[in-house]
C-alpha positions as CSV (number, residue, x, y, z in Angstrom):
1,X,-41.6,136.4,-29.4
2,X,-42.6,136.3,-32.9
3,X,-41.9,139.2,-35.4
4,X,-44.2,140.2,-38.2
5,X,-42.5,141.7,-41.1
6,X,-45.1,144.9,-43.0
7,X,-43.9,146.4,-45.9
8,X,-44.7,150.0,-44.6
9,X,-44.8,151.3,-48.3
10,X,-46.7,149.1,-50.2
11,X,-50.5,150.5,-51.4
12,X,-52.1,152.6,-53.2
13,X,-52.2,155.0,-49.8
14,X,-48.4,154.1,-48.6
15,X,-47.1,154.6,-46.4
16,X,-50.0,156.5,-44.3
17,X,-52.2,153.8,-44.1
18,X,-50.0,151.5,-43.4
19,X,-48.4,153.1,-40.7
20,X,-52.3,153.6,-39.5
21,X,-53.2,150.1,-39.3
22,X,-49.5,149.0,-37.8
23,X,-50.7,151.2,-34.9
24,X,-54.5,149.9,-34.5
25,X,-53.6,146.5,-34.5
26,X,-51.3,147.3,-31.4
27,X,-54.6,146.9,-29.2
28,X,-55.3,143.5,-31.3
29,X,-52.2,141.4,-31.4
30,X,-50.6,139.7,-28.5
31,X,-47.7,141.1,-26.1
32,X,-45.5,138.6,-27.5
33,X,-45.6,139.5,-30.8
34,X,-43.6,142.6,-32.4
35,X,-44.2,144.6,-35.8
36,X,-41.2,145.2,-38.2
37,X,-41.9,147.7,-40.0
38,X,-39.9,147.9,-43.7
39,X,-39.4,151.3,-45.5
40,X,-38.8,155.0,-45.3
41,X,-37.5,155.2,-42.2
42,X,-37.9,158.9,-41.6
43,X,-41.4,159.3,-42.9
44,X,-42.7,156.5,-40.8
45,X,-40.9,157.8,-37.9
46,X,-42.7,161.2,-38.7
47,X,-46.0,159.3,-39.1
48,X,-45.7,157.3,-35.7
49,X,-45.6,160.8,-33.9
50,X,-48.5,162.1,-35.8
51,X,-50.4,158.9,-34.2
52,X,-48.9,160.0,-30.7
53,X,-47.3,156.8,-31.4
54,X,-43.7,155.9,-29.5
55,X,-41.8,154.6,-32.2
56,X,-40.3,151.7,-29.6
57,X,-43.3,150.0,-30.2
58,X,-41.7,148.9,-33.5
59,X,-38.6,147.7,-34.7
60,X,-37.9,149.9,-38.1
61,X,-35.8,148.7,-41.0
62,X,-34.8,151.3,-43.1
63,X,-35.2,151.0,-47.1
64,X,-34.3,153.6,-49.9
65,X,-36.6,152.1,-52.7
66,X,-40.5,150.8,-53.4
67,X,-41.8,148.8,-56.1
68,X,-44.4,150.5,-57.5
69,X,-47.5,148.9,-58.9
70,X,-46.4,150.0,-62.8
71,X,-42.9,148.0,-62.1
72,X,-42.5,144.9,-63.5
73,X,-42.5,142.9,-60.8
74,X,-39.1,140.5,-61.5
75,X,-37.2,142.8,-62.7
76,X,-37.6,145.3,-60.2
77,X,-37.7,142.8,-57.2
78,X,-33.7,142.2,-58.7
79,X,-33.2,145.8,-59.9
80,X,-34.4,147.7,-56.4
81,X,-32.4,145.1,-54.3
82,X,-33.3,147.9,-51.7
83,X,-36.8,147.8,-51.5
84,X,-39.3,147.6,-49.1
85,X,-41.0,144.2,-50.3
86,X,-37.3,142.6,-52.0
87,X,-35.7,143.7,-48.0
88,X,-38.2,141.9,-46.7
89,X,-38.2,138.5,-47.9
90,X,-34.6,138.5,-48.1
91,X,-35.2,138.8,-44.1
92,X,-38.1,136.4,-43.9
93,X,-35.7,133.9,-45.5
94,X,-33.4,134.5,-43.2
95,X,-35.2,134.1,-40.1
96,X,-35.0,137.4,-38.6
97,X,-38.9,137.7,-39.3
98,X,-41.4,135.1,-38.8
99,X,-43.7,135.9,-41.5
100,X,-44.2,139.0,-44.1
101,X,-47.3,140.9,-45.2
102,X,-47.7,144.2,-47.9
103,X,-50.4,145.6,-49.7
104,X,-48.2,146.6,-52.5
105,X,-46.7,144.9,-55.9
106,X,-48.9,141.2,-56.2
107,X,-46.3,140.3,-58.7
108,X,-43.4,141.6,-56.9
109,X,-45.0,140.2,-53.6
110,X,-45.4,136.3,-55.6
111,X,-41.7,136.7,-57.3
112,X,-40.4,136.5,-53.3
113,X,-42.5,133.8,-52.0
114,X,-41.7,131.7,-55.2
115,X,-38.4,132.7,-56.0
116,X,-36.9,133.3,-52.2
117,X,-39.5,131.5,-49.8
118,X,-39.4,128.9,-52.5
119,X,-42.4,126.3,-52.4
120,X,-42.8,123.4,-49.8
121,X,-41.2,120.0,-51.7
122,X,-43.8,117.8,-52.6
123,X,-46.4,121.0,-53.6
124,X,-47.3,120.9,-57.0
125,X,-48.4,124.6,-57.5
126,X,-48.8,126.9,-54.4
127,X,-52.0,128.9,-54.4
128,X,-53.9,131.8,-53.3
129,X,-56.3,131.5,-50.6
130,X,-59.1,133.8,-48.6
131,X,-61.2,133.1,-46.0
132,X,-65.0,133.4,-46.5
133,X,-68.0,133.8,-44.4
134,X,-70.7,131.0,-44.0
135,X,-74.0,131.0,-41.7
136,X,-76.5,128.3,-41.0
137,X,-79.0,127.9,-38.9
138,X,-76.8,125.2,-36.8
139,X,-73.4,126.7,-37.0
140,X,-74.2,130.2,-36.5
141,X,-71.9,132.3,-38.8
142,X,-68.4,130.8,-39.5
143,X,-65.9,130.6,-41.9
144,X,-64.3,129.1,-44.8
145,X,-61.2,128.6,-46.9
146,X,-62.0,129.6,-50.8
147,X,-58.9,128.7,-53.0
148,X,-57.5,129.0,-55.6
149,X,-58.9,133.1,-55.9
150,X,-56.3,134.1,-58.6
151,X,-53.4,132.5,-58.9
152,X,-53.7,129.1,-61.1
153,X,-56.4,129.6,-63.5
154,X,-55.6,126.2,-65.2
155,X,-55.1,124.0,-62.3
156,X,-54.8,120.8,-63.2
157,X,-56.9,117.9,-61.7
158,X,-53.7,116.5,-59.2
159,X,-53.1,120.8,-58.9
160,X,-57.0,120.9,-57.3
161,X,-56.7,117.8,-55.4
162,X,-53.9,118.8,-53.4
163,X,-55.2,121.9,-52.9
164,X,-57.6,120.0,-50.8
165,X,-55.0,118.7,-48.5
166,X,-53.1,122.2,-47.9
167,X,-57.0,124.0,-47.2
168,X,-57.3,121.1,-44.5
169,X,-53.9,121.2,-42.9
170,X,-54.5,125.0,-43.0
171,X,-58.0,124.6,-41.8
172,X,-56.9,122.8,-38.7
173,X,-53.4,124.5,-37.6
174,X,-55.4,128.3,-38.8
175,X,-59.0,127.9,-37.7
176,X,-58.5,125.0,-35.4
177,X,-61.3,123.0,-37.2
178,X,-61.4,119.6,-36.5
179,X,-61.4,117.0,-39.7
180,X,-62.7,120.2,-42.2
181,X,-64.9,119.3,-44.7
182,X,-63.2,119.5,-47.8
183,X,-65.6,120.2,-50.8
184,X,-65.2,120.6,-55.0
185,X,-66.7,123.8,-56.3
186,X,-69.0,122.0,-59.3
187,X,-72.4,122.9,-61.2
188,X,-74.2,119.9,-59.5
189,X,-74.0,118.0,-56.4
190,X,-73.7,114.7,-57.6
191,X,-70.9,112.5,-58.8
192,X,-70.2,112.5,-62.4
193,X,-71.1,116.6,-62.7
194,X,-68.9,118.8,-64.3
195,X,-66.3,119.2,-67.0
196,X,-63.1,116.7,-67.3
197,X,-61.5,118.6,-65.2
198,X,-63.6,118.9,-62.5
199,X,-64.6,114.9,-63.1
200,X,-60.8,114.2,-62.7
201,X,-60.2,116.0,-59.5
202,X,-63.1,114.6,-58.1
203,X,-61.9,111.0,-58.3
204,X,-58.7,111.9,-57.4
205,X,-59.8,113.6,-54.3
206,X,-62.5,111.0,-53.7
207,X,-59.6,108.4,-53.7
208,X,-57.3,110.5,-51.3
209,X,-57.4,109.4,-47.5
210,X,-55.4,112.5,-46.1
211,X,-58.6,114.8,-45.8
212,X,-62.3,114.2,-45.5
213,X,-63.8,114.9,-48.5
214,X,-67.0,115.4,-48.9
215,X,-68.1,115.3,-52.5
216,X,-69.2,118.2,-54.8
217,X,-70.6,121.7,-53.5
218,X,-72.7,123.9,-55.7
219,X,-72.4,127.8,-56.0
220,X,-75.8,128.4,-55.3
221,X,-74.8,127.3,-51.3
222,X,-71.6,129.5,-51.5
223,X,-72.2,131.7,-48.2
224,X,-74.0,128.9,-46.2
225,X,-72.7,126.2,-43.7
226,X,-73.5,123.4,-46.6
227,X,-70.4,124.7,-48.3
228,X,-68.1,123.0,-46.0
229,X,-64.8,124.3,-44.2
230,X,-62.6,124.5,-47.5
231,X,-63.4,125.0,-51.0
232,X,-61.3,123.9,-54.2
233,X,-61.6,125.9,-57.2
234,X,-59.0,126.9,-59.9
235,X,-58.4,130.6,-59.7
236,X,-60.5,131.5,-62.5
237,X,-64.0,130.7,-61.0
238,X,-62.8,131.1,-57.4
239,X,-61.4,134.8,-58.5
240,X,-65.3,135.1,-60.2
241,X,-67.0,134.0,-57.4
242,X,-64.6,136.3,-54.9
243,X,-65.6,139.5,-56.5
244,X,-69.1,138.5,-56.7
245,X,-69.1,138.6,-52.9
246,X,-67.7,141.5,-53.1
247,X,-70.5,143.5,-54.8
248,X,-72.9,141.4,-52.9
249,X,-71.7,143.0,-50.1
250,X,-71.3,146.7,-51.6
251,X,-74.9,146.2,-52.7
252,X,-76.0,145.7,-48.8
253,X,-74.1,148.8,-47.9
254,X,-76.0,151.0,-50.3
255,X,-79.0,149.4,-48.9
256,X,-77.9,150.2,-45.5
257,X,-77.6,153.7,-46.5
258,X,-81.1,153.9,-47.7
259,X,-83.6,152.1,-45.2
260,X,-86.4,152.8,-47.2
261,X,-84.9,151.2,-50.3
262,X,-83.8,148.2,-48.5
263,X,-87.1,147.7,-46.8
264,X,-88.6,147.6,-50.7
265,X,-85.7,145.1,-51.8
266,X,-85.9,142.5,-49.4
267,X,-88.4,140.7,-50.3
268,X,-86.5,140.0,-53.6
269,X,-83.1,139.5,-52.4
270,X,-84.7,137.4,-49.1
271,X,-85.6,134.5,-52.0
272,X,-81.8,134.4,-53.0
273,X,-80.1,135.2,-49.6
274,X,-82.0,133.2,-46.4
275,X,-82.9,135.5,-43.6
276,X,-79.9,134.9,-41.4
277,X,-77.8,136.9,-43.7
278,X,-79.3,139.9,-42.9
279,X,-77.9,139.3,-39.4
280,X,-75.2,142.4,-39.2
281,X,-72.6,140.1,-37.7
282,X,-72.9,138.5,-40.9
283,X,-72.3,141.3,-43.3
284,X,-69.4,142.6,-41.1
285,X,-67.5,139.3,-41.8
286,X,-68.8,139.7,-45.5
287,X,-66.1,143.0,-45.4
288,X,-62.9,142.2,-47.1
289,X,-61.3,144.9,-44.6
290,X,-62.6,142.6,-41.7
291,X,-60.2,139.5,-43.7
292,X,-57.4,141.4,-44.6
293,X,-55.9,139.8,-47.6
294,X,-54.8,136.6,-49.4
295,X,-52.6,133.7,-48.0
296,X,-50.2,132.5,-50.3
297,X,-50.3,128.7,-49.2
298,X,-47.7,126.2,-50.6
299,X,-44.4,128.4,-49.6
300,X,-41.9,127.8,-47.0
301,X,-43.2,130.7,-44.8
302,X,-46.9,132.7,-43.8
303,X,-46.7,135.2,-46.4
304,X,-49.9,137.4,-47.0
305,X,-50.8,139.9,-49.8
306,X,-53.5,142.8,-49.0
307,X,-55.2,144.8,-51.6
308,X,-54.0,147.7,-53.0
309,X,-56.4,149.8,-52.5
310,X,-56.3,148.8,-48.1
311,X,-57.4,151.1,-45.7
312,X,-55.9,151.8,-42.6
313,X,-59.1,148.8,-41.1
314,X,-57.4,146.1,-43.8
315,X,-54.0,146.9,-42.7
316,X,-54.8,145.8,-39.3
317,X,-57.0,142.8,-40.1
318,X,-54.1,141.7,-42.3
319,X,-51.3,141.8,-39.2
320,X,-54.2,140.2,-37.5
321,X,-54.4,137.0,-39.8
322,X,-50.6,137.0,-40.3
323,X,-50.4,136.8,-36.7
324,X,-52.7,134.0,-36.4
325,X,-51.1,131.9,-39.6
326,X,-47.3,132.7,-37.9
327,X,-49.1,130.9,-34.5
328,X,-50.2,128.2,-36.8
329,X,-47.3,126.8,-38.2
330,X,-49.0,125.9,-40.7
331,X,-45.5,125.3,-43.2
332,X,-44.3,123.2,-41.5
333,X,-47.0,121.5,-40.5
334,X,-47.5,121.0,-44.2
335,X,-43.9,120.1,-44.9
336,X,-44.9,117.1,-42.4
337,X,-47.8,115.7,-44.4
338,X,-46.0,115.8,-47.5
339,X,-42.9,114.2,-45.9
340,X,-45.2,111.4,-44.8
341,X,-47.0,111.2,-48.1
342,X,-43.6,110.6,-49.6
343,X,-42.4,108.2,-47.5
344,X,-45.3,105.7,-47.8
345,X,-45.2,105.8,-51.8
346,X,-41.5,105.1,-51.3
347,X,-42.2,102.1,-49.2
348,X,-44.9,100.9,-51.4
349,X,-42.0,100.4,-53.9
């Protein structure tokens, strides 16, 4: 059995929603894995019988304190030693939960994995991932890893290079790709393109054997199959081109909403988006509620932070993934690669 950890109080909507989407994803996840649920122990209790919910469908750990969103996030994480999010890392890093997801504090959320979970030895800079959604005529509609989307927005060339290795280790434990095609977010396709950083961690991840890199990768093929299975970017443009998706897809909803008005604009937007993105399988995968949240990759454990703003939908897609990236074992998988890495420059000297 594996045990998710959910901070039951973190969000903008906390701990309603939250308690919502623990109970959807009870139809989604598998038998053998259980939801602990982490904070007011009375008022989810209260919750789970508004739902017609039995409350033995969770194990409940009962806090007294939240972090709120105006906290500063280290302090408090020390300060409210009896908080929902400090409670449960403390119990991620003692093994009594196999992985821990919240929708609260991002701060307070990144003080646990970093100061608690502790990064994998050997990774320079852990980093913030997301999966995306790609279609191509061959493929179909797929998916891919976009990282870093807001964590290191000066990553250093070695920094962007080894996130290349952690998106395909995760790429293959995760999405059970096999040899993902790992690609540098650059304004050209060809060698030689870009600023010194980007020109840096191209060589460098040219020069790496532990992942099949496959060169330079323009924006402008950002939601087709050309992209690749994982994409390196420091946070600042990945962040940029995140929330760009974002609106794309909020501008297809208002469309949606008026046929008439989409009918007019699709001429236009069928020159920059190829006709097999109007599919509605695609646009449902273009929904951050259908993704859940952000892996933070690089840490000794699956941790995953959700938006703030998460309905009861997001909630359950993010149980979902952390679910999947528990089954992965992706950390230690990981831990592995850099152990190997290590040992063969050791034996080199």
């Amino acid at each position: 059995m594996i045990k998710i950890g959910i901070d039951a109080m973190g969000g903008d909507f906390a701990p309603e929603v939250a308690i919502e989407g623990a109970v959807m994803s009870l139809k989604h996840i598998a038998k053998d894995s259980r939801i602990v649920l982490y904070g007011d122990q009375k008022r989810i209790r209260e919750l789970l019988k508004k739902h017609n919910c039995p409350e033995d469908n969770f194990d409940i750990v009962a806090t007294t304190e939240v972090i709120e969103m105006g906290d500063h996030p280290a302090k408090a994480f020390v300060s409210k030693r009896d908080s929902s999010i400090t409670v449960g890392f403390r119990d991620l890093s003692e093994g009594k939960i196999d992985g821990f997801a919240s929708a609260g504090s991002t701060g307070a959320m990144m003080v646990g994995s970093m100061q608690v979970i502790k990064p994998i030895e050997g990774v320079i800079r852990p980093v913030l991932a997301t999966l995306i959604p790609t279609v191509s005529a061959e493929r179909g509609i797929g998916r891919a890893v976009l990282m870093d989307v807001g964590l290191n927005v000066d990553a250093k060339p070695e920094v962007l290079a080894q996130y290349g290795l952690l998106g395909s280790i995760y790429a293959k434990s995760a999405l059970n790709i096999d040899n993902p095609r790992v690609a540098l977010l650059n304004i050209g396709e060809e060698e030689g393109k870009g600023n010194a950083q980007s020109k840096a961690a191209y060589d460098l991840m040219k020069a790496d054997g532990r992942y099949n890199f496959v060169g330079n990768v323009e924006a402008s093929y950002m939601l087709t199959g050309r992209i690749g299975d994982v994409v390196v970017a420091d946070a600042f443009v990945g962040n940029s081109l995140l929330k760009m998706a974002e609106a794309l897809y909020r501008i297809n909803s208002r469309l949606g909403a008026v046929p008439s008005l989409r009918r007019m604009l699709r001429p236009i937007l069928g020159r920059i988006i190829p006709k097999l993105y109007w599919q509605d399988d695609f646009w449902k995968a273009m929904n951050a509620e259908s993704v859940g949240g952000l892996q933070v990759m690089g840490v000794n454990a699956p941790v995953m932070i959700g938006h703030g703003s998460s309905s009861a939908r997001a909630i359950c897609s993010m149980i979902c993934s952390i679910e999947r990236d528990i089954k992965s074992n992706f950390p230690a998988k990981l831990r592995e690669a850099l152990k190997e890495t290590k040992s063969e420059a050791e034996d080199k000297e």
